[in-house]
N, C-alpha and C positions, 0 to 999 in steps of 0.2 A: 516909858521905860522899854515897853516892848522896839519902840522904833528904834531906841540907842541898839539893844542886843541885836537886832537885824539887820541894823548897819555896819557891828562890830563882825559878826558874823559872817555879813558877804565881804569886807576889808580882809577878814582873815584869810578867807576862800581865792580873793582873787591874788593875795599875796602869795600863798600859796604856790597857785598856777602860774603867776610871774615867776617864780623863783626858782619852780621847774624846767621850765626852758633857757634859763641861765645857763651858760656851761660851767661841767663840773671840772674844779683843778686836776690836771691830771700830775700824775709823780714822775720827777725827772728820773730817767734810768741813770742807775747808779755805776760807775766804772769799773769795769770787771777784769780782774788779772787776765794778762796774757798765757799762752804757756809758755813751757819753760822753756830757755832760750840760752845757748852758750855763749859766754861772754868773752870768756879769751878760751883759746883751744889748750886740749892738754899738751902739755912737753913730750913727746913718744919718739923716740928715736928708732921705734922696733914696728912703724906704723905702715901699711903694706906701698909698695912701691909699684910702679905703673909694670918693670921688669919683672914680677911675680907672675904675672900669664904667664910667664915660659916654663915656667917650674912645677913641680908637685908638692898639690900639699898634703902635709901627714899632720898626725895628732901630737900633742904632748901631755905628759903624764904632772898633774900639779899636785903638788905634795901640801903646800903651804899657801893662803891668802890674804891677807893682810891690809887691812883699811887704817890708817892714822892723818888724823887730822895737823898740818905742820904751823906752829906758830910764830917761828922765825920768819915765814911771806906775808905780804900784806897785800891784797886780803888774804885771809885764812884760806888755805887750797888743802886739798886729802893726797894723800900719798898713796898709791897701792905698791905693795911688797909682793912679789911673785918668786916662790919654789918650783923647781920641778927640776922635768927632764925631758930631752928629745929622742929620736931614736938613732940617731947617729952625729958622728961627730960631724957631718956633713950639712945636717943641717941648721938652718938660718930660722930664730926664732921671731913672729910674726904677731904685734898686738894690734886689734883692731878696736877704736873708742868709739861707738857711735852715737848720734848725737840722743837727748834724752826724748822719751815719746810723750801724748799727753796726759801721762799719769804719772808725769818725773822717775821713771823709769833708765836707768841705763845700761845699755848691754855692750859687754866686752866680750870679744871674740881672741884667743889666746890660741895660735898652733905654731905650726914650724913651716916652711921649704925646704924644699930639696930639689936639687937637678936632677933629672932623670937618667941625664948619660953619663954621670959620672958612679963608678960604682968606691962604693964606703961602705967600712964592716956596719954593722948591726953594733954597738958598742953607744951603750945610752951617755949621752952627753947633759949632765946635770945643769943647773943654770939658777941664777938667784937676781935678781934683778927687780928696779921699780922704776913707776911712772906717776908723774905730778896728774892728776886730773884739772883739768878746765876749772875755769873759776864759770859757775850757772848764775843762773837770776832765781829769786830767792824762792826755796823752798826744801821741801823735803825727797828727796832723793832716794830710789831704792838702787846699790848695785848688782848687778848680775855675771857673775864669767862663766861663760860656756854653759849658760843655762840654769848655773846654781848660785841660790841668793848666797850673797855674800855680805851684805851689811847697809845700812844707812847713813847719810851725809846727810846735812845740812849746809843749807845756802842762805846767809844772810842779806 
């Protein structure tokens, strides 16, 4: 009896040690999103032009901002609504989309131009205007204009 348990005994032990030097499964890495990524560009007709070096830019005063989601496009696209005003009637308003960072971040940059040598009263030129936003790859979106949150999108 004793010789069965001393045989079961070293059996165990060297199984053991075989089964240590076995290699151990390792875990396949798992696929990890990308960031986020624009998938068609926004519509912006007010988006800066290469002709803007030449010009000065000035500020504009927003009065109103406005996020809506439009379900008449397919896919689903956001609309931004933009109030405000410039400081003259001279000037040319100027919206800059760019693209999102990696924390689905968007920042919009919103001023005017103006030529320098042409002279125009000071007479605030109001303005109301919008732009379709990009369709992104899916997630959750913070927007920003001119450095103040403005609201969240979703990207399915």
């Amino acid at each position: 009896m004793k010789r069965q348990l001393s045989h079961g005994v070293c059996f165990l032990c060297f199984s053991l040690l075989l089964s240590a030097c076995l290699a151990q499964p390792t875990p396949q890495p798992t696929a990890t999103a990308s960031g986020p990524l624009v998938i068609t560009p926004e519509e912006n007709p007010y988006a800066p032009i290469p002709e803007d070096v030449s010009m000065q830019q000035a500020g504009v005063i927003l009065t109103s901002l406005d996020l809506s989601e439009l379900a008449d496009v397919t896919p689903l696209r956001t609309e931004l609504t933009i109030l405000g005003s410039m400081p003259s009637v001279c000037n040319e308003l100027r919206i800059k989309v760019n693209p999102p960072d990696d924390v689905y971040q968007i920042f919009i940059e919103i001023y005017s131009i103006v030529n320098p040598d042409v002279d125009c009263e000071n007479v605030f030129q109001q303005f109301e205007t919008s732009i379709l936003l990009g369709e992104y790859s899916a997630g959750l979106y913070s927007i920003w204009v001119n450095g103040g949150f403005v609201g969240d999108i979703v990207s399915y």
